[in-house]
N, C-alpha and C positions, 0 to 999 in steps of 0.2 A: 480374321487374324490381323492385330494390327501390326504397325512395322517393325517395332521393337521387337515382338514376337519372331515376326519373320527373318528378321536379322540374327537373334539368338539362333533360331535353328539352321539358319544357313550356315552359322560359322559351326556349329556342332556336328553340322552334315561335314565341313572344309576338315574338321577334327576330325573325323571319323574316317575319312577317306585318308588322309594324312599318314595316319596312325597305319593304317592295312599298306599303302604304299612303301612306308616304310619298314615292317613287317615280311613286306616280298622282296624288299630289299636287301634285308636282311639273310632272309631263307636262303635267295638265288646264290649271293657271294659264299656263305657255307658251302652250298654244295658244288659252287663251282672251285673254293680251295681243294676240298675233297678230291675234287675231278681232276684237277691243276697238280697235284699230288699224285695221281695215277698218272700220268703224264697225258688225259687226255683231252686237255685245251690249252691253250695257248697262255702266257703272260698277257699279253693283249688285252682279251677277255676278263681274267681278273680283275686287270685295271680300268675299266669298263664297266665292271660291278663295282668295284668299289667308289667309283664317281657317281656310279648312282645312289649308291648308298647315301651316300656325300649332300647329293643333291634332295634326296628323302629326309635328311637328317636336318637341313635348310629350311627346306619346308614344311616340315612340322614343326622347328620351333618358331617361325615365321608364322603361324596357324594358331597357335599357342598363344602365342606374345598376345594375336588378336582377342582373343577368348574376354 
């Protein structure tokens, strides 16, 4: 494999993981509005998912840009 090679599937592996990261980021804050809405977690928490989200959402276009 040469490095060109190697480099393309490294950043489609970085894309790949990106993409799922952001995906659980996405799922978690759903269900923690949901939850947040039964009353049983805190504001805190939400805001917590949603900086993660935040920061998934960073990252993959930051993985992207690379492509």
């Amino acid at each position: 494999m040469d490095n060109e090679t190697l480099h393309d599937t490294t950043l489609e592996h970085a894309l790949d993981i990106a993409k799922a990261n952001h995906k659980e980021a996405v799922r978690l804050l759903e269900h923690a509005r949901g939850a947040h809405a039964a009353g049983d977690i805190s504001d805190d928490r939400v805001r917590q998912l949603e900086s993660l989200l935040h920061v998934a959402e960073e990252d993959l276009r930051r993985v992207a840009k690379e492509q």
